[in-house]
C-alpha positions as CSV (number, residue, x, y, z in Angstrom):
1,X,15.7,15.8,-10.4
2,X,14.4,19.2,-8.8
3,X,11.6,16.9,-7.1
4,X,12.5,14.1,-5.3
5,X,10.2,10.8,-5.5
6,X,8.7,8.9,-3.1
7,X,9.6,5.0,-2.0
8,X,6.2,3.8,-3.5
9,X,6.7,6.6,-7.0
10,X,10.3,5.6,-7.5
11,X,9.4,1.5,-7.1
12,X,5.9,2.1,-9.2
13,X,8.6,3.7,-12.0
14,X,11.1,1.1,-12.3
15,X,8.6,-1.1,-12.5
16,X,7.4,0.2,-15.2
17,X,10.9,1.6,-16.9
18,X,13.0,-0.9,-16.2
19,X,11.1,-4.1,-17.6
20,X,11.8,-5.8,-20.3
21,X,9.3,-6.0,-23.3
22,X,6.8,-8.5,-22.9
23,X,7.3,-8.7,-19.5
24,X,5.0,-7.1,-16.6
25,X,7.7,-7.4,-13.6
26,X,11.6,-6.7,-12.8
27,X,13.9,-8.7,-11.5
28,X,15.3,-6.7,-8.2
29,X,19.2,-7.6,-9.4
30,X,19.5,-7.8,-12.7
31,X,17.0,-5.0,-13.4
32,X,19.7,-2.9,-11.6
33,X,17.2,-1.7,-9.3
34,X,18.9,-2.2,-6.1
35,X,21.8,-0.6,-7.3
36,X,19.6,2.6,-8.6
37,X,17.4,2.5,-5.4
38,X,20.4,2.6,-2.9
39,X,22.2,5.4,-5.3
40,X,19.3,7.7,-5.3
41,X,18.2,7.3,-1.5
42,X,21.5,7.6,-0.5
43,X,21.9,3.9,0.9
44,X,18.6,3.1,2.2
45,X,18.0,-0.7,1.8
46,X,15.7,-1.6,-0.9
47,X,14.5,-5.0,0.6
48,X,12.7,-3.1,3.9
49,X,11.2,-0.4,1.3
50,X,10.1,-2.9,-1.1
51,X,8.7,-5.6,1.8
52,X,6.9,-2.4,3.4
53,X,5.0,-1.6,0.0
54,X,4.3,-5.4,-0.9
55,X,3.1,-5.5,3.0
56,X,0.8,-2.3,2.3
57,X,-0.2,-3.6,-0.8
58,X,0.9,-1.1,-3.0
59,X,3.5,-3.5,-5.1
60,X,3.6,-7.4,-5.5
61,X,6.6,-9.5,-5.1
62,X,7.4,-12.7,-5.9
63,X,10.2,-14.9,-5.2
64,X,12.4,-16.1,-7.9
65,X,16.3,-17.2,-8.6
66,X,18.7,-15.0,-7.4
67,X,16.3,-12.5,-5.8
68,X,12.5,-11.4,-6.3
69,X,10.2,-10.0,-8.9
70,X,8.5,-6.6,-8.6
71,X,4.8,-5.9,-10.2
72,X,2.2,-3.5,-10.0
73,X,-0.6,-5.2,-7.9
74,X,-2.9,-4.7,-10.9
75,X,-0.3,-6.7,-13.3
76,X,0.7,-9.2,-11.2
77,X,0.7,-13.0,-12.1
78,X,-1.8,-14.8,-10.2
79,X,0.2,-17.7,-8.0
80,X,0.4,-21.2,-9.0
81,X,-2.6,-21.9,-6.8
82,X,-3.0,-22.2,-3.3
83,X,-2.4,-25.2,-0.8
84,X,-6.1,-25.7,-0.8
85,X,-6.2,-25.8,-4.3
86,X,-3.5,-28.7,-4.4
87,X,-5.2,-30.4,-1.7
88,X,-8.8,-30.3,-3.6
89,X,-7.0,-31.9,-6.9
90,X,-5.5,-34.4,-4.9
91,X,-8.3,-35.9,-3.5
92,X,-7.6,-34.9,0.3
């Protein structure tokens, strides 16, 4: 590790090394990425980083049990459909 990576390269890495096959996200805990992230910058918090990049677009998260899913913008999952979406199939 001559070269030290970025925020957005190490994130856009574990993406991509830590995921499980078949998947196209991590899970922020179980992954072990926070662990990792706060190891190799030294104790930084991985939630600001990771909000900062979602924020600039760079990554996607997504909420789920016991913490949030990282994914590359291009991979991630389309949401479950908007409010106006709901409100269109309900009739109001």
């Amino acid at each position: 590790m001559s070269e030290r990576l970025s925020h957005e390269e190490f994130v856009r890495k574990a993406i991509v090394s830590l995921r499980k096959e078949g998947y196209k996200g991590i899970h922020t805990v179980y992954s072990g990425f926070n662990e990792a992230f706060k190891k190799y910058f030294a104790g930084e918090n991985p939630v600001e980083v990771t909000n900062r990049l979602a924020n600039e677009g760079k990554i996607v998260i997504r909420p789920v049990k016991g913490g949030v899913m990282l994914y590359l913008p291009e991979e991630a999952p389309q949401g479950k459909g908007s409010a106006d979406e709901a409100l269109k199939k309900m009739g109001l």
